[in-house]
C-alpha positions as CSV (number, residue, x, y, z in Angstrom):
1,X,22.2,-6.3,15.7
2,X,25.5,-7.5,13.8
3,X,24.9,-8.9,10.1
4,X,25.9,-12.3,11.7
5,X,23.9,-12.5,14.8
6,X,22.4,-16.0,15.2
7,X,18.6,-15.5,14.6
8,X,17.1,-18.0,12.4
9,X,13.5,-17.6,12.6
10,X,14.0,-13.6,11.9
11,X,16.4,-14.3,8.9
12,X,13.9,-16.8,7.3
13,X,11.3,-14.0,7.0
14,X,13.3,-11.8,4.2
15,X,16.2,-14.7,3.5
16,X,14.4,-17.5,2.8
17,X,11.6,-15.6,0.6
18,X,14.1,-14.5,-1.6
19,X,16.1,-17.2,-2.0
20,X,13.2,-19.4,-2.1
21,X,12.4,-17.1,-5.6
22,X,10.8,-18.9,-8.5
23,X,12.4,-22.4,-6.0
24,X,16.6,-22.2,-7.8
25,X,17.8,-19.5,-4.9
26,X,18.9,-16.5,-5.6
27,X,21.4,-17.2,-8.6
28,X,17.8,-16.9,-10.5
29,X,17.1,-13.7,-9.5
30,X,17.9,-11.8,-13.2
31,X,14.4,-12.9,-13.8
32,X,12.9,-11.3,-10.9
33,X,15.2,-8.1,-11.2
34,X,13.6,-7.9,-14.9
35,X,10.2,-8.2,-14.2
36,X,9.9,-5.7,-11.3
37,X,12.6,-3.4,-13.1
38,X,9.6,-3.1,-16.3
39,X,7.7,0.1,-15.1
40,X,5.1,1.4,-17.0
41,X,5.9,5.1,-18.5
42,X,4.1,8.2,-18.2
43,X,4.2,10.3,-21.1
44,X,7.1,12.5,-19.5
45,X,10.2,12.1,-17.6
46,X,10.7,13.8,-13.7
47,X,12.4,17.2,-13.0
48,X,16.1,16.8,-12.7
49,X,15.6,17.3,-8.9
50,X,13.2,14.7,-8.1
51,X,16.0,12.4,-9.5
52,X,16.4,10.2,-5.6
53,X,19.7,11.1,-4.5
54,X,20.7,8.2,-1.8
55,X,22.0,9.1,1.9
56,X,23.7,6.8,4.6
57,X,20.5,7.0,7.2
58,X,17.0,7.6,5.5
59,X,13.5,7.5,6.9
60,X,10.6,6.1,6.2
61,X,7.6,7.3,7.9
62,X,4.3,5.0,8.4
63,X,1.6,7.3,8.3
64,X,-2.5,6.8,8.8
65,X,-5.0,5.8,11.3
66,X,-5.4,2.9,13.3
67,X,-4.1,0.3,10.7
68,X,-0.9,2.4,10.4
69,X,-0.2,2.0,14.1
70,X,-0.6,-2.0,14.3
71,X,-4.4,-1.9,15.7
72,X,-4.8,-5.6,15.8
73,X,-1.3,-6.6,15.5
74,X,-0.9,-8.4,19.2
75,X,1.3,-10.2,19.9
76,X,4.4,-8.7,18.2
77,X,5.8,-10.8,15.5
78,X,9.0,-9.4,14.3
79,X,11.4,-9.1,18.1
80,X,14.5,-9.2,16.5
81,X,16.7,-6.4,14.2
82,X,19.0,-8.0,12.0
83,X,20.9,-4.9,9.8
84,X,21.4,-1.5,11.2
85,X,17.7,0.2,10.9
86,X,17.0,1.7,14.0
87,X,13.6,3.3,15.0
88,X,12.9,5.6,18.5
89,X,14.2,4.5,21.8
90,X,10.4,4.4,23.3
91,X,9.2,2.4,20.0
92,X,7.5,2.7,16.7
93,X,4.8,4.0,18.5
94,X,6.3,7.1,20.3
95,X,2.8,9.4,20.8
96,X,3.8,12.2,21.6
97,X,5.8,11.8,24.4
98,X,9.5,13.5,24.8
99,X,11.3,11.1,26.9
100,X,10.4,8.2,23.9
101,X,11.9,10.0,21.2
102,X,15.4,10.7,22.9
103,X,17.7,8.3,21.4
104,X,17.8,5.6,18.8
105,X,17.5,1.2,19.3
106,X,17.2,-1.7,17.3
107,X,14.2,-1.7,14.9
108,X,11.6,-3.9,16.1
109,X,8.4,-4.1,16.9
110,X,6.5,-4.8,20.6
111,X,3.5,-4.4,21.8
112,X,3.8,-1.4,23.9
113,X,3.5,2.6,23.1
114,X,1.3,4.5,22.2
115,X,-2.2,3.0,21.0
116,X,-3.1,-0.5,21.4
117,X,-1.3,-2.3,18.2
118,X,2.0,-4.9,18.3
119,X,2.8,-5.9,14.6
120,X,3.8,-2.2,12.5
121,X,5.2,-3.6,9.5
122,X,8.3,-0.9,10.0
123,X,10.5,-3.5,10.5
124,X,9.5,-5.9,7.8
125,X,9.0,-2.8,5.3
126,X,13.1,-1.4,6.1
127,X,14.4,-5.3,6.4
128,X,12.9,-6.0,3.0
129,X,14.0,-3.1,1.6
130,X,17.9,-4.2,2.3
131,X,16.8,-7.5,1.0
132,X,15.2,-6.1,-2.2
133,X,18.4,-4.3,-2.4
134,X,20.9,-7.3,-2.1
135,X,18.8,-9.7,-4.5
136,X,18.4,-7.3,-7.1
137,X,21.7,-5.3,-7.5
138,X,24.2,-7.9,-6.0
139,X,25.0,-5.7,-3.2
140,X,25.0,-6.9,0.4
141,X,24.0,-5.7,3.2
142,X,27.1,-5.1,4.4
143,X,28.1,-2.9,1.6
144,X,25.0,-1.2,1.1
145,X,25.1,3.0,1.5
146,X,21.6,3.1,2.7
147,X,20.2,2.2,6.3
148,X,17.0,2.8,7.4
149,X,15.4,4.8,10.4
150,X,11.6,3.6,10.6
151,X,8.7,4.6,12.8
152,X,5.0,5.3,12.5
153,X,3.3,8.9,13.0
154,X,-0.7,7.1,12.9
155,X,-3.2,7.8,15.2
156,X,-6.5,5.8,15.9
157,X,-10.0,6.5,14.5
158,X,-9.0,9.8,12.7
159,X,-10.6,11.2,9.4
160,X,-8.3,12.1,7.1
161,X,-8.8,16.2,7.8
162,X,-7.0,15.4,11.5
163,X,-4.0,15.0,9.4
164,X,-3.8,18.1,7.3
165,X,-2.1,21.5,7.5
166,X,-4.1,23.0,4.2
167,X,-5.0,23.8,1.9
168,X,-3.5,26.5,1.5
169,X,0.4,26.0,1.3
170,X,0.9,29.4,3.8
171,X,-0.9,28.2,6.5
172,X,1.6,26.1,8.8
173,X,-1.1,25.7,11.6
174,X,-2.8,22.6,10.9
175,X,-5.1,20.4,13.2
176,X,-4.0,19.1,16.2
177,X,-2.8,15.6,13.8
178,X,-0.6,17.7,12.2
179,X,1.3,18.8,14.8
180,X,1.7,15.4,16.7
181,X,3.3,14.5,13.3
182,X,5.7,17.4,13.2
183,X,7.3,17.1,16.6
184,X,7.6,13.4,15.8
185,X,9.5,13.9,12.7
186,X,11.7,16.9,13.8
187,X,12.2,14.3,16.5
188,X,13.5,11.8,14.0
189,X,15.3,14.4,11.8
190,X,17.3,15.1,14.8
191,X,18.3,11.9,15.9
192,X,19.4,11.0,12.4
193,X,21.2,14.4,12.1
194,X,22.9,13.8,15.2
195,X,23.9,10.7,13.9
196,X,25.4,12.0,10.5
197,X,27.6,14.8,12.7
198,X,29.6,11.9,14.2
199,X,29.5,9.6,11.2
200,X,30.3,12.4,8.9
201,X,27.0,10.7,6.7
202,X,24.4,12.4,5.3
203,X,20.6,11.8,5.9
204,X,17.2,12.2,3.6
205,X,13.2,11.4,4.1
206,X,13.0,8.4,2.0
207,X,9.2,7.5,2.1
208,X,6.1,7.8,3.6
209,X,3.9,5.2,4.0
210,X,-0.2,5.8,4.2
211,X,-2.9,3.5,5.7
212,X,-5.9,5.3,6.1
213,X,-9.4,6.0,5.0
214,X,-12.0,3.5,7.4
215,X,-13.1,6.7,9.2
216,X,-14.2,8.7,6.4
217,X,-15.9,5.2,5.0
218,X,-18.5,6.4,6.4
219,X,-19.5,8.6,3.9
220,X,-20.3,11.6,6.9
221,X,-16.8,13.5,6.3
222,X,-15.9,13.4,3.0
223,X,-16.5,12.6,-0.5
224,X,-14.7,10.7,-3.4
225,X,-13.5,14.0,-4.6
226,X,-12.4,15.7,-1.1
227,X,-10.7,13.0,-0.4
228,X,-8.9,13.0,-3.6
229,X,-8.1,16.9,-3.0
230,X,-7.1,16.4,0.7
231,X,-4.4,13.6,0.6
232,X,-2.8,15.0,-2.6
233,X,-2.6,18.4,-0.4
234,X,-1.4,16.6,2.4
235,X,1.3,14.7,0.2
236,X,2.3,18.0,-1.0
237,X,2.2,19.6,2.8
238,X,4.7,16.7,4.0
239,X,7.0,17.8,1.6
240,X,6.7,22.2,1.5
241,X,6.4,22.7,5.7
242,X,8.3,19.2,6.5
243,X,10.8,18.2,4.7
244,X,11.9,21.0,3.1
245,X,12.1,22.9,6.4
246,X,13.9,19.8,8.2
247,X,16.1,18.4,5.1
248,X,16.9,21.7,3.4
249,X,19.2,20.2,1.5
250,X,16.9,17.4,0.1
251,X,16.2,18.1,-3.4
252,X,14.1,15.3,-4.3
253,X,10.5,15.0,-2.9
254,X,10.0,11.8,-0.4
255,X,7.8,8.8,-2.2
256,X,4.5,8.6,-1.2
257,X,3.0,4.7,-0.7
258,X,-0.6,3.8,0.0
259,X,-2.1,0.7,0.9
260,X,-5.6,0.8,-0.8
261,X,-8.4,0.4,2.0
262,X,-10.7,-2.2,1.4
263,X,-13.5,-2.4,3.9
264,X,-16.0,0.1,3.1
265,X,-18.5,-2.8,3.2
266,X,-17.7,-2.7,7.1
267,X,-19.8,-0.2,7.7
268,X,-23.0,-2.1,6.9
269,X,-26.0,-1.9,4.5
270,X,-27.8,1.1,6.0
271,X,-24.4,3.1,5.1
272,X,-24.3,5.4,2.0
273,X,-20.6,3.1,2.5
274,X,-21.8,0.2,1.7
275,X,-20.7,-1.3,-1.6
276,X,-19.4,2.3,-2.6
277,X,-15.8,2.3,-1.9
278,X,-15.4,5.8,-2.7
279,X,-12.8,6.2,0.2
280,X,-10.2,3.4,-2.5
281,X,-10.8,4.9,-5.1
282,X,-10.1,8.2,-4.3
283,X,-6.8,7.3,-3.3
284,X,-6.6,5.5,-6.4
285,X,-7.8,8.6,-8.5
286,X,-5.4,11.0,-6.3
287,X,-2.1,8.1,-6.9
288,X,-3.0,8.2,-10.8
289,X,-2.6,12.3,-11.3
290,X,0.4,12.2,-8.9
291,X,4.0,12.3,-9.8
292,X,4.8,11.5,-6.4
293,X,1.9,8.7,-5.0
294,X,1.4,5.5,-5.7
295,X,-0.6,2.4,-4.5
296,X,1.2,-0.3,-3.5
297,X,-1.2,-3.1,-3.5
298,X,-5.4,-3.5,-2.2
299,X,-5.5,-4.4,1.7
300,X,-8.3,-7.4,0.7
301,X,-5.7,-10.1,0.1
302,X,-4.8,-9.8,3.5
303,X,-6.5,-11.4,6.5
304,X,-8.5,-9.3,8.9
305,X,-8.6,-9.2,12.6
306,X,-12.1,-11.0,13.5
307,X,-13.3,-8.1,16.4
308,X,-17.0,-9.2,16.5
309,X,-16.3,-9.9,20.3
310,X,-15.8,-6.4,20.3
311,X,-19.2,-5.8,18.5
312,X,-17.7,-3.8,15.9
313,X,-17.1,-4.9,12.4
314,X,-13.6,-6.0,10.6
315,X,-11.5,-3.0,9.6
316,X,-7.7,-3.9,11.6
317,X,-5.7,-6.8,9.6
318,X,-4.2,-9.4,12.0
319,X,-0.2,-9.2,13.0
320,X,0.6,-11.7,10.5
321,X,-1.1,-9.1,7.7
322,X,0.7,-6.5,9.4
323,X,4.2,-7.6,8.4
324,X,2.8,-8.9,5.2
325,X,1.9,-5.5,4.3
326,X,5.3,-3.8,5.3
327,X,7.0,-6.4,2.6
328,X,4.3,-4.6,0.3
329,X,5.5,-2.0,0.8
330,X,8.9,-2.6,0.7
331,X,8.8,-3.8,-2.9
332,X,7.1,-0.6,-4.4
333,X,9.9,1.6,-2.8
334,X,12.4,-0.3,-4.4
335,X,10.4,-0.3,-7.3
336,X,10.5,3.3,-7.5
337,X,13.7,4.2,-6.6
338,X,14.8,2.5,-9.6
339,X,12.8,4.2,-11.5
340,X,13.5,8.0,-9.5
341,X,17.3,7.5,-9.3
342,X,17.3,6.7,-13.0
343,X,15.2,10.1,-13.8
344,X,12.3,8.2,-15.3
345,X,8.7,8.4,-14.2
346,X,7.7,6.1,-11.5
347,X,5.9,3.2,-12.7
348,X,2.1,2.2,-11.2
349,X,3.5,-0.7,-8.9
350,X,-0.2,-2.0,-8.9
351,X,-2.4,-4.4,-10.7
352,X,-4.6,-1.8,-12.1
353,X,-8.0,-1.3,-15.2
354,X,-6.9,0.6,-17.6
355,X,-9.6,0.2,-19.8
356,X,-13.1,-1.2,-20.7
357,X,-13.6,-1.7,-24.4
358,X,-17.1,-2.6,-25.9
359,X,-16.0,-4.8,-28.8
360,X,-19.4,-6.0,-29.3
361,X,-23.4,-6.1,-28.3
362,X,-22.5,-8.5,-25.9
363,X,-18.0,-8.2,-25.2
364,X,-16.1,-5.7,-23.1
365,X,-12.5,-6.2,-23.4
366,X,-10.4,-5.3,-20.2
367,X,-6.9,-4.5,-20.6
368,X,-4.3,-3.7,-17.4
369,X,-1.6,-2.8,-16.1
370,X,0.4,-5.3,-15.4
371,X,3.6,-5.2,-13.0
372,X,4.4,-8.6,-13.5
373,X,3.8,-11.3,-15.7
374,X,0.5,-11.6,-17.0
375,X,-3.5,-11.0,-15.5
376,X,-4.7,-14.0,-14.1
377,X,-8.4,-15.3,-12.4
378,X,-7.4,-17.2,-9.1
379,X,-10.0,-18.0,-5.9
380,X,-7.5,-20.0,-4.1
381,X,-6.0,-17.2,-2.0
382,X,-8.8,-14.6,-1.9
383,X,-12.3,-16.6,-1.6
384,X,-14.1,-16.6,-5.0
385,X,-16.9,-13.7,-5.7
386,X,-19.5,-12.6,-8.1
387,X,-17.7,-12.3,-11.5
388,X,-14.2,-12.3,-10.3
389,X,-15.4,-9.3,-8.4
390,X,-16.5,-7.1,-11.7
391,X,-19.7,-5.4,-12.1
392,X,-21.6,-3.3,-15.1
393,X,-22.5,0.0,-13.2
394,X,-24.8,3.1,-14.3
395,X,-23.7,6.8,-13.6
396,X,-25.5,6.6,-10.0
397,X,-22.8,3.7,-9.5
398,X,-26.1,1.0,-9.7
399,X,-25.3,-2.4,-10.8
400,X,-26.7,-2.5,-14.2
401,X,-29.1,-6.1,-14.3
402,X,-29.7,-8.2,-17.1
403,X,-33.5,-8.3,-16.6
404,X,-35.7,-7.6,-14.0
405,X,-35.4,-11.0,-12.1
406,X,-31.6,-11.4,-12.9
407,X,-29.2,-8.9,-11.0
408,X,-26.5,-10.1,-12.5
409,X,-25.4,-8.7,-16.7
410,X,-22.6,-10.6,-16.7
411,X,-22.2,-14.4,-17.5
412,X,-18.5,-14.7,-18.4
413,X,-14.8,-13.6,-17.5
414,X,-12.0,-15.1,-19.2
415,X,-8.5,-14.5,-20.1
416,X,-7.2,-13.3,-23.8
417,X,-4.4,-12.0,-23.2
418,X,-1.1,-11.3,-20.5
419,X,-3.1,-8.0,-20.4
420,X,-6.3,-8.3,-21.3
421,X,-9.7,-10.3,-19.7
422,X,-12.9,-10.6,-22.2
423,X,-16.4,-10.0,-20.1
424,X,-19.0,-11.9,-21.9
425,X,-22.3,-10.4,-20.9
426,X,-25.8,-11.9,-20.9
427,X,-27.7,-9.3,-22.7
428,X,-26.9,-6.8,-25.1
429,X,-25.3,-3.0,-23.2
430,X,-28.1,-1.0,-22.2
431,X,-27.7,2.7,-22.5
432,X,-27.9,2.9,-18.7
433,X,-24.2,1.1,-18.6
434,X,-21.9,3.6,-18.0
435,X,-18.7,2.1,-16.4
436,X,-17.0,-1.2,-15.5
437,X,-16.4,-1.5,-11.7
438,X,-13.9,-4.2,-9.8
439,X,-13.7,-4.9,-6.4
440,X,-16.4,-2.9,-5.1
441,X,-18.0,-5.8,-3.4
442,X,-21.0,-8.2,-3.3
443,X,-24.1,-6.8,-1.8
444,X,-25.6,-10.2,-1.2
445,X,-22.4,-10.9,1.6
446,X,-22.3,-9.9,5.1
447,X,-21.3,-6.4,5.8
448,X,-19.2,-6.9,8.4
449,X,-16.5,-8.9,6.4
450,X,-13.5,-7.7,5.2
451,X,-10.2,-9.2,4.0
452,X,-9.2,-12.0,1.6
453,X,-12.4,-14.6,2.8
454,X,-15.6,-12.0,2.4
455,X,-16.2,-8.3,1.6
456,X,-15.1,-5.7,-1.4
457,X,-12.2,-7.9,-3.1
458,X,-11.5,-9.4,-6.8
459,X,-10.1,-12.6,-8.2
460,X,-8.0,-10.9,-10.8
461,X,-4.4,-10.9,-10.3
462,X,-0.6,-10.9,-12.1
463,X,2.0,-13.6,-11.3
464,X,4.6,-11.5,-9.4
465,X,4.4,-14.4,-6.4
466,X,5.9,-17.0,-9.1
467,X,9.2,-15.7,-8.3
468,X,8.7,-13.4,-5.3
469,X,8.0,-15.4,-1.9
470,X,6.7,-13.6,1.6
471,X,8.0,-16.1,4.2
472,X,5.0,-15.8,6.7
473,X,5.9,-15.9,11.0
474,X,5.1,-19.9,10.7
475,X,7.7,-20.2,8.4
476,X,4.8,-21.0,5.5
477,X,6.2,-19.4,2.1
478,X,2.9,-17.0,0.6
479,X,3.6,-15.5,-3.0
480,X,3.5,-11.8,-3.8
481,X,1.3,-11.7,-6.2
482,X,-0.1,-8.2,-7.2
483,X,-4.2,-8.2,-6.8
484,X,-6.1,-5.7,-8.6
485,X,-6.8,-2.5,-6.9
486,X,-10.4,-1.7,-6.4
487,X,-11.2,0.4,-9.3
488,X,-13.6,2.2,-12.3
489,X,-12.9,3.0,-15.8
490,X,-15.8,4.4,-18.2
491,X,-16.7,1.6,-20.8
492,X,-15.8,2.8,-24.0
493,X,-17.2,1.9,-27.7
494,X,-14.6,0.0,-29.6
């Protein structure tokens, strides 16, 4: 669709948010191109060939399970394309059949294909990225190098192993996941190939996006540490028997974005699951020791799809969430391209614990990293719980109580600093204390909740959303704030 095709409603999704920044339009968007230009250095710089190199037609892959292919995303949202990102001619959602994944259209999103999702996010995640773009350098769309090809390569209800081609970097066999991956990406990378011949462009693999985890929730497939082992392998798969093979002459390794499952509490109170989210923080421990992953942001601000009808509990967000999330994601990947074109290491994108300090009998200081801004305690987008959603934990990952009729060590959480929060606790730190948990979730809540109103989910947040605006489908402005991700660090004596 031309740059000025008439199309209000579409246009107010990426237009108005970002000239709605900080409420003075986009002449005050320095501000906003300072604070999510800040990253946060690791100790040493990238390879000279991981520096991003940018091409004329890059993809960006969604990638996951059900959430990943718009499981309760009906009705469609987002039916209009308005820059030049295209995505297959039978969809987002192409399966695995040929005659879908001939040609290329208009990148939007529908409620057919293969699965039973509408809302992606693909179009919302490559829009915002051209928006990003044009707010933040000065460049419009018009003269921007970069367009987008988008789709998503999820399927339903699979455990993370359905994915894989490991471990070992020889063997190209893989599960049957795998290999309905690979024929839609060499799909892709032919299309945009094609497309470079007559255009004399060039082409690259951009990003991949990953939504998954709810099926090994249940604690009956994997552990905290598999996990960890199997998503940095199949990061590091994507790139050696994919891209590599496909895009020889990609130097650079594709980003790799995750949106941090939050609904291990799902699963119910009988679960090993429940109230151990070790399915998040795996991804969180495999993004921390990766060059190449990061989380984007914690799914829990987001609203879920209510599917007690269905008798099962909440695990799909709604279409709205959907889209939310693809503008999510399009802010890290901007995020990090700064950071990989400029040959720095790529900032955590995230609200995130860095540390819990025992300053006293009775004080833990709690310092963060901070995208944006600085750490703030807000209930009036996600619904208030138990200590702004921090807990005192032992090494079995118990809650730690204060006596023996009070669950509950902790009295107090305030903020001290743009970076820190002071935990005031009830009771001197028993030796049993062992570690500071956030967002694990309430054990006196239903199970079956998930999402911003109920369910494993935090208080804490930075103030990115003062000057960064997601205009939702009803044309209601909802800011980006950064919530922390669900997370552990060891408390440490001061």
């Amino acid at each position: 669709m031309k740059e000025d095709d008439p199309s209000p409603p579409r246009r107010d999704f990426l237009r108005q948010s970002l000239a709605a920044l900080g409420g003075i339009s986009l002449a005050s968007t320095t501000g906003l191109s300072l604070f999510l230009s800040e990253p946060v250095r690791a100790a040493a710089p990238p390879l000279p060939s991981d520096v991003i190199v940018r091409a004329r037609r890059e993809l960006i892959m969604f990638h996951g399970q059900s959430n990943a292919v718009g499981t309760g995303g009906r009705p469609a949202l987002t039916l209009q394309e308005i820059y030049a990102n295209v995505t297959f001619n039978g969809g987002v959602r192409p399966g695995v059949n040929p005659a879908a994944m001939t040609s290329f259209v208009p990148l939007v999103e529908y409620d057919g294909g293969s699965g039973t999702g509408g809302e992606v996010g693909t179009n919302a995640c490559a829009d915002g990225l051209v928006e990003y773009t044009q707010a933040l350098t000065g460049v419009p769309f018009v003269a921007q190098f970069s367009q987008y090809s988008a789709f998503t390569s999820a399927e339903g209800g699979r455990p993370i192993g359905y994915f894989a081609s490991f471990l070992q970097d020889t063997n190209l066999s893989g599960y049957q996941g795998w290999k309905n991956s690979q024929l839609r990406v060499q799909s892709m990378i032919a299309l945009m190939r094609a497309e470079a011949t007559t255009t004399a462009g060039n082409i690259a693999w951009l990003a991949t996006t990953w939504q998954q985890g709810e099926a090994d929730s249940t604690g009956l497939t994997e552990t905290r540490k598999t996990y960890a082992s199997k998503l940095t392998a199949l990061e590091r798969s994507h790139w050696l028997k994919l891209c590599n093979v496909l895009v020889p002459e990609q130097a650079w390794r594709p980003l790799w974005l995750v949106a941090q499952v939050c609904s291990h509490n799902s699963y119910g109170a009988t679960n090993i699951a429940f109230c151990n989210p070790f399915i998040a923080l795996a991804q969180r421990d495999a993004c921390l020791a990766s060059t190449y992953m990061r989380i984007a942001n914690p799914q829990y601000l987001f609203d879920y799809f209510d599917e007690s009808a269905l008798k099962q509990p909440m695990l799909h967000l709604t279409n709205e969430s959907h889209r939310w999330q693809g503008r999510y994601f399009a802010r890290a990947i901007f995020q990090l391209i700064q950071d990989r074109q400029a040959g720095l290491p790529m900032r955590n994108p995230a609200l995130d614990m860095l540390s819990a300090t025992i300053t006293g009998p009775r004080t833990i200081y709690v310092r963060f990293n901070v995208p944006v801004g600085i750490v703030t305690l807000d209930t009036s987008w996600v619904a208030a719980t138990r200590n702004y959603g921090f807990d005192i934990r032992d090494a079995n990952n118990a809650i730690v109580p204060a006596s023996l009729t009070d669950n509950n060590l902790i009295i107090d959480v305030a903020v001290i600093a743009a970076d820190t929060l002071r935990i005031t606790l009830k009771a001197g730190i028993p030796a049993t204390a062992t570690k500071l948990s956030l967002g694990w979730g309430d054990p006196a809540e239903p199970a079956s909740i998930a999402g911003r109103t109920g369910g494993p989910r935090s208080n804490v947040r930075d103030t990115a959303g003062d000057i960064d605006l997601y205009t939702a489908s009803d044309g209601t402005l909802r800011p980006m704030h950064n919530y922390a991700l669900v997370g552990d660090v060891p408390l440490i004596a001061g």
